[in-house]
C-alpha positions in Angstrom: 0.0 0.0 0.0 1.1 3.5 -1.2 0.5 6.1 1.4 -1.1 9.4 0.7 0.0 11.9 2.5 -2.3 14.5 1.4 -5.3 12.4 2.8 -5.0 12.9 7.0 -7.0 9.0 7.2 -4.2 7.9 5.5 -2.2 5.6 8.0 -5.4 4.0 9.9 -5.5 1.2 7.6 -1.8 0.4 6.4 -0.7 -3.2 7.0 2.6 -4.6 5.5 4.5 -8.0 5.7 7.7 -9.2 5.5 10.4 -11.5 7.0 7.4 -13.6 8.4 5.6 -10.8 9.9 2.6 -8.9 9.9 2.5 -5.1 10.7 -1.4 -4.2 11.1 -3.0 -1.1 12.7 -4.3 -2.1 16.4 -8.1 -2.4 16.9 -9.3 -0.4 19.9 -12.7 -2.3 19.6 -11.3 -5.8 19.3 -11.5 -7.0 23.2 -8.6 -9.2 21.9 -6.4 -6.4 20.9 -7.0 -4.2 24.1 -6.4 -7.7 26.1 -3.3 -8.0 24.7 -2.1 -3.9 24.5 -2.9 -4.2 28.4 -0.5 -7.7 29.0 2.3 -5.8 26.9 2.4 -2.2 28.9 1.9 -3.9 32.2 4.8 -6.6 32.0 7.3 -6.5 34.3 10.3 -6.2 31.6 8.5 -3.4 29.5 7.9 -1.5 33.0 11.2 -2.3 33.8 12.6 -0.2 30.8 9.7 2.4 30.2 7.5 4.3 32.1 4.1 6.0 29.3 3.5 9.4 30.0 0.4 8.4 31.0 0.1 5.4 33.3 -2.3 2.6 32.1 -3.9 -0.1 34.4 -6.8 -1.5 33.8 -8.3 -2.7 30.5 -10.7 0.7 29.9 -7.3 2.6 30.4 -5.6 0.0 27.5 -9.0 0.9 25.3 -8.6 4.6 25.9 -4.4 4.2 24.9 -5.1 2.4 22.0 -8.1 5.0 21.0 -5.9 8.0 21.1 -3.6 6.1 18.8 -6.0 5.1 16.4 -7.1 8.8 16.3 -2.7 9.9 15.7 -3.2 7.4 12.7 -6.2 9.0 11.3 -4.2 12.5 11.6 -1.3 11.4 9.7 1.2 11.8 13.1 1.9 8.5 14.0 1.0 4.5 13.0 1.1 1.8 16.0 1.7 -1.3 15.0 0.1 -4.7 16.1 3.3 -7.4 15.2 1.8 -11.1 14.5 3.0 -14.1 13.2 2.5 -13.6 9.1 1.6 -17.4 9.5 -0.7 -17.9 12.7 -1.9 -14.1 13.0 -0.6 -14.5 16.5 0.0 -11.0 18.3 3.6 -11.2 19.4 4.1 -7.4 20.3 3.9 -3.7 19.1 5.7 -1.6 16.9 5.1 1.9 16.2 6.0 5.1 14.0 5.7 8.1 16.1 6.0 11.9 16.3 5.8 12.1 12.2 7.1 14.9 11.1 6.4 14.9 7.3 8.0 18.4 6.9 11.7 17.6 8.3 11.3 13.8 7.4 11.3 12.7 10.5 9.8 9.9 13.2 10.3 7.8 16.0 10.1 4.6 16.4 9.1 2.2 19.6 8.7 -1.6 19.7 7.8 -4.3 22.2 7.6 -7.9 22.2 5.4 -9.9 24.2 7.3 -12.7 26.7 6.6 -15.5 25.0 8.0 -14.5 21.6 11.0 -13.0 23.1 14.3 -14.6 22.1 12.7 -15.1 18.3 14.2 -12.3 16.7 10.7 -10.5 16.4 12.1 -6.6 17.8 14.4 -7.2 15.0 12.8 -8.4 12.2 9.8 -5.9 13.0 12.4 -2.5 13.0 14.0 -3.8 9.5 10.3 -4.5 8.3 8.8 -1.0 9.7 11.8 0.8 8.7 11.4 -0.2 5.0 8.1 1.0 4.9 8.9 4.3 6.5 11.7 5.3 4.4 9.4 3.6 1.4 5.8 4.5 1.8 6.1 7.9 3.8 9.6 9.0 2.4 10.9 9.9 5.9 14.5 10.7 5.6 15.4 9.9 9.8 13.8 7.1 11.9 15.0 7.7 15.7 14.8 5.9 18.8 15.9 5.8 22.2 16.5 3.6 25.2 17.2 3.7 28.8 20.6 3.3 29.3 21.0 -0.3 30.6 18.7 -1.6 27.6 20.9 -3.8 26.4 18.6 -5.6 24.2 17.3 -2.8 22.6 20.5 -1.2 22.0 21.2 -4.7 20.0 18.0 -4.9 17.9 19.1 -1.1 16.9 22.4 -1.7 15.8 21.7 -4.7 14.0 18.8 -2.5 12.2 21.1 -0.2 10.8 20.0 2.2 14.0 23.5 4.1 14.3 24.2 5.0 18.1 24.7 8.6 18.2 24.8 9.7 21.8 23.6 9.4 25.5 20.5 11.9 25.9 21.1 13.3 29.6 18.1 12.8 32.2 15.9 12.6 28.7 13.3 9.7 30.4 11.6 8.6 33.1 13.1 6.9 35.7 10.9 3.1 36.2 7.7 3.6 37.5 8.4 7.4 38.5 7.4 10.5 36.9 9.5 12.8 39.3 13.0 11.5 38.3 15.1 11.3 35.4 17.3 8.8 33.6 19.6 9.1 30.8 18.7 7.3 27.4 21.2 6.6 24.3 19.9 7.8 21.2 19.9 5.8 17.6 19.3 6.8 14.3 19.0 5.2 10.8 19.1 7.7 7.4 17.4 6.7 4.5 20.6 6.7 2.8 22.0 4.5 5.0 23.0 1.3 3.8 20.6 -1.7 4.2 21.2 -3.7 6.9 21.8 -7.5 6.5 18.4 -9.5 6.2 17.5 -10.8 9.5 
């Protein structure tokens, strides 16, 4: 799918596939969707590492989230990404293109993987796959993304995406589970002229 950026509904709809994935939009009516949103920003390892501006508990908080993302799709400034199995359809995490800015050429990218299909590869085979389409479909010409410092998983799934590092980001994100402290995050970064990573 070819996106049009002139039309602001644009990005509510886009799925791609690839390197046995598949990147669809999250539905913030599908119980199972919200279910699984919920499991993801709750788990111990993603709260050990991040901390959501604002703080989701319960499963009408997860519906609410994943509303306000669907609405940032419709408006053309960010995509979230539900990552399944291209095979099963089986969610194994999320992925998403944030903070589009079509005027610099510019987004940010986040990613999680659920516990069971951690160890798979998935974080990486996702970022190649939602790079591609970023630096394809919307023409961005600068995918970002940051991690706590400490993230050492991350910081491999980013390097081995082509996501240069670039710096440490002083007292740039929350510290776990706190909104009143600071930690410092490293910073990545991928051009589209960039040479292609190697396939996962």
């Amino acid at each position: 799918m070819t996106a049009d950026l002139r039309d602001p509904g644009n990005l509510a709809t886009v799925r791609t596939s690839g390197h046995g994935l598949l990147l669809r939009p999250w539905d913030p009516e599908s119980d199972a969707d919200v279910r699984a949103w919920l499991r993801g920003i709750t788990d111990p390892e993603f709260c050990r590492w991040n901390t959501p501006l604002v703080p989701v508990t319960d499963f009408t908080g997860a519906r609410d989230s994943l509303g306000a993302r669907a609405a940032r799709a419709r408006e053309g400034s960010g995509v979230s990404f539900v990552i399944a199995d291209a095979g099963s359809a089986t969610t194994l995490g999320h992925i998403g293109v944030n903070d589009i800015r079509l005027r610099l050429g510019v987004a940010a990218i986040g990613y999680w993987v659920l516990p069971e299909a951690r160890g798979r590869g998935v974080a990486t085979r996702a970022l190649k796959l939602v790079a591609s389409w970023a630096f394809g479909e919307l023409r961005l010409h600068r995918l970002e993304l940051d991690h706590a410092v400490g993230h050492g998983a991350s910081c491999r799934v980013a390097e081995r995406c082509g996501f240069r590092y670039e710096g440490t980001m002083r007292g740039a994100i929350f510290e776990s589970g706190r909104r009143d402290a600071f930690r410092d995050a490293h910073l990545h970064a991928r051009l589209a002229t960039d040479p292609e990573p190697d396939a996962p």
